[in-house]
N, C-alpha and C positions, 0 to 999 in steps of 0.2 A: 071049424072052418073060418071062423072069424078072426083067430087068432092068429091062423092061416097067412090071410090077406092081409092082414095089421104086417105082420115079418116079410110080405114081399112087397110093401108099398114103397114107393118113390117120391121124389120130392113134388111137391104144389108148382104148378105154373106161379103161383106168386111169391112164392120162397126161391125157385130160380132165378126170376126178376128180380127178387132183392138181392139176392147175392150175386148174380154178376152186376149187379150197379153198385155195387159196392167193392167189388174188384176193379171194373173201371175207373173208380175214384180213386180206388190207391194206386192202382199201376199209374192214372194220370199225376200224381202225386210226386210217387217214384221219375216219373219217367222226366217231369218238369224238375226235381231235386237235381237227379243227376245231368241235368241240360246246365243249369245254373253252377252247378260243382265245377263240371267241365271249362265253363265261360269264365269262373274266377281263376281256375288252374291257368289258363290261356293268358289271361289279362296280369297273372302272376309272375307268369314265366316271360311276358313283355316287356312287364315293369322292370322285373331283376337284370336283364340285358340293359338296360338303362344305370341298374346303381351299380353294374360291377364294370359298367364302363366310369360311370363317375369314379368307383372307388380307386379305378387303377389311373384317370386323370389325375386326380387326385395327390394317391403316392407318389406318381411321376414327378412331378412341379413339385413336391415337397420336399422329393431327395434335390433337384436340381437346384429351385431356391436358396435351400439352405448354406449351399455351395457358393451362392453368390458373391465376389469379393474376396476370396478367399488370397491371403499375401495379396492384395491389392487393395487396395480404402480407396471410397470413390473421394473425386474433389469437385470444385462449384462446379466446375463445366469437361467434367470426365465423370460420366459415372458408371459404375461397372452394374448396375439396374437399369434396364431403359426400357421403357413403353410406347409403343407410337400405330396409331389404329389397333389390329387387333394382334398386333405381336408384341411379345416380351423377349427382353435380349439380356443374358447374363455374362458376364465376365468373370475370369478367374486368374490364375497361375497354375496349373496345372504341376503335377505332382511329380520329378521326376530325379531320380535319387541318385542317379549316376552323373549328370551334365547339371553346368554353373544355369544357376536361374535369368542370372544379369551377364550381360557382355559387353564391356565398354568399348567405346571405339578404340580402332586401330589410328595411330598417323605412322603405318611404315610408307603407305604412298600416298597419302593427301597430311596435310598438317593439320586440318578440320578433323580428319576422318570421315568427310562428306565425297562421295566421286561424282556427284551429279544432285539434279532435281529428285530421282528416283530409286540413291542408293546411300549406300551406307557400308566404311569398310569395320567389322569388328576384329578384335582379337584374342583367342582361347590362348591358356596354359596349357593344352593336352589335347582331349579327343576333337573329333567335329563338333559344330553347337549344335543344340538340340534344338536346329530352324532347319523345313524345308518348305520346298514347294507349296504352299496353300494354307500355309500357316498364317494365323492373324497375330502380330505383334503389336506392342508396343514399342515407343521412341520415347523416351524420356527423358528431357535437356532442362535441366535442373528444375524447374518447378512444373514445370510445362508436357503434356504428356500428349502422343500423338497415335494414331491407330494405322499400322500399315499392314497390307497383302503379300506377302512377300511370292516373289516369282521367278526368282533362282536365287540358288543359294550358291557361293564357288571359293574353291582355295586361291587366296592370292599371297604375294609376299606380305609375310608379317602377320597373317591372320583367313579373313575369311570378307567377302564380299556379298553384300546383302541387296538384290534389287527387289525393287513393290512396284506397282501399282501408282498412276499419279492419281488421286481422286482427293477431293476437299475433304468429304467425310467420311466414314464409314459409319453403318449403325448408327446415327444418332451421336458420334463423337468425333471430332477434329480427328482427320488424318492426313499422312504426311510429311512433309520437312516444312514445307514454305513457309519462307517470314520467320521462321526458329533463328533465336542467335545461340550456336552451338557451340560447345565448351567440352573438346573431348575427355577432358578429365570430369566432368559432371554429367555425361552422357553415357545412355546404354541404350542397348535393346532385350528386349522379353518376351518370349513365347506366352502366346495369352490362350486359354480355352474358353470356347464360346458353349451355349447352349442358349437356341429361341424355340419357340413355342410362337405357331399363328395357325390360324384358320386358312384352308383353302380347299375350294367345292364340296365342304361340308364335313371334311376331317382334319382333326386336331395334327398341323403336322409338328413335328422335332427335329431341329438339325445342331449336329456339333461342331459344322465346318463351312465351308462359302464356297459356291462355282469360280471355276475362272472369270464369268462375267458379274460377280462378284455379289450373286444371289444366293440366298440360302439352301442350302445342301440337305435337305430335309426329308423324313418318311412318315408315315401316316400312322400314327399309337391311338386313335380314333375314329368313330364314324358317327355319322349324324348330328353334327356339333351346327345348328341353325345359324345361331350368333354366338359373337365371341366379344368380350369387352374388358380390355384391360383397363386398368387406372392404377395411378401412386397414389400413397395416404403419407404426410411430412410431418413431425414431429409437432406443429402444431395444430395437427388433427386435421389441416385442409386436404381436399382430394382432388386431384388433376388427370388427367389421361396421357399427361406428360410433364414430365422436369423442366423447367428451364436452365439454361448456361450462364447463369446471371447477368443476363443484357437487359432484364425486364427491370431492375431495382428492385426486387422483392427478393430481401434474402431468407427468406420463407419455403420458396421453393426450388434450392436448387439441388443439385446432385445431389451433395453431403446431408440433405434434410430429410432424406427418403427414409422411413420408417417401418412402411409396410406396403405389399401390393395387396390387391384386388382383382379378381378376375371372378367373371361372370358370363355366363353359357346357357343357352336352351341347345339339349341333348334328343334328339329324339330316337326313337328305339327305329331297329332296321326292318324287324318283323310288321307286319298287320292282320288282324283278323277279323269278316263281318262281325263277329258275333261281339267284339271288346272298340268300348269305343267307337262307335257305330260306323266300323270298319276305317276309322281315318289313323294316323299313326300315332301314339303315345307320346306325349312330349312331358319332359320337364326344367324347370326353370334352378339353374345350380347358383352358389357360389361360393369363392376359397378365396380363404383370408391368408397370406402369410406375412410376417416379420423375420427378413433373415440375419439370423443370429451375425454374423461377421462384422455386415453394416452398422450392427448395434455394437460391438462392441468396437470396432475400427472411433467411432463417432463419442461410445462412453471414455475411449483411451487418452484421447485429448486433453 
């Protein structure tokens, strides 16, 4: 009978108290591991929207950079680098295998080859040039190099007539005829390719061309870019947030000095969550160094 009751006995009221208190300790255990798993997975996946936005800033500006200058070498006060608040603005020659890169003036009807304040007549051996509408050129009259919009382009006797835009500067460079003394045997014109990069309401934008009102043409390859801070670094290590044209006497900092830029960004993530960061957004503080290769050697060529 006793052995009986030994085989149908059940657990102690105090052996059940200990053991569910001791399941509640691990499920609390469990349940707080997997709360905190969760919160780092969250705060992981907020972060990484953060560096795969840097990494692809990043590539961006470094294929563009590098492009910098490219068949054009800046000079004191031309430079195909420019910084100015939080835009960078690059210059080039763009790549085109069928049409003449240069186009010297035409004199079949001005003897200058000048028709006005706002034009220019060129002349091709063959096809059309490779200028139209909304293209940014250069003017080149022998040492002197100028930036113009061009805003038609038209067949005339003897070539091809080129109107722009009257404006002093464009981007940060002389643009223009005015005040040139032109020499149509030492004159041309250049189709130039542009690429800037600037901040506006909070994304990184990109443009490769200019509005008719002669603003940047631009799209958004970012978001959540807080601040944006360009600067030049010049071959004798000083940093500037911009070039001078050599008006200042300091031949330390002008176009031909530029070495390397600088750009510096707080990025913040677009997600938020209570639980990461005690619900406010992720931010971090970037920044990219580049030297493009062109200007260094345009500058070692010398």
């Amino acid at each position: 009978m006793t052995a009986r009751r030994r085989y149908h006995a059940g657990f102690t009221l105090l052996e059940l108290l200990i053991a569910l208190t001791v399941g509640l300790v691990v499920l609390t255990a469990a349940t707080k591991l997997a709360a905190m798993t969760w919160v780092g997975v969250r705060g992981l996946s907020i972060r990484d929207d953060i560096t795969r936005n840097a990494r692809y800033i990043g590539l961006s500006l470094q294929r563009d950079v590098q492009e910098t200058g490219v068949d054009l070498s800046s000079s004191v006060d031309f430079g195909t680098l420019a910084t100015f608040s939080d835009t960078v603005v690059m210059l080039r020659v763009p790549y085109a295998p069928t049409a003449s890169n240069q186009y010297p003036l035409s004199t079949a009807n001005f003897a200058t080859g000048v028709c006005g304040a706002t034009c220019v007549e060129i002349k091709t051996g063959g096809p059309a040039p490779d200028l139209a509408v909304g293209d940014l050129a250069r003017v080149q009259a022998s040492n002197t190099r100028r930036l113009i919009y061009v805003t038609d382009v038209a067949a005339v006797n003897g070539g091809y007539r080129i109107q722009f835009t009257n404006n002093a500067n464009l981007l940060h460079n002389a643009a223009g005829i005015a005040g040139l003394a032109i020499n149509p045997a030492t004159t041309f014109v250049q189709k130039l390719g542009i690429v800037a990069y600037w901040r506006e309401n909070g994304q990184l934008m990109r443009a490769n061309k200019l509005n008719p009102n002669l603003s940047l043409a631009g799209e958004s390859i970012a978001t959540g870019i807080q601040t944006l801070t360009t600067t030049l670094i010049f071959v004798n290590g000083a940093e500037a947030p911009q070039a001078d044209n050599g008006s200042d006497g300091n031949s330390n900092n002008d176009y031909d000095d530029i070495a390397a830029l600088r750009i510096r960004a707080t990025v913040r993530g677009d997600r938020t969550d209570p639980r990461v960061n005690g619900g406010q957004p992720v931010q971090r503080q970037l920044q990219w160094w580049f030297a493009p290769r062109n200007l260094i050697y345009e500058r070692n060529r010398v």
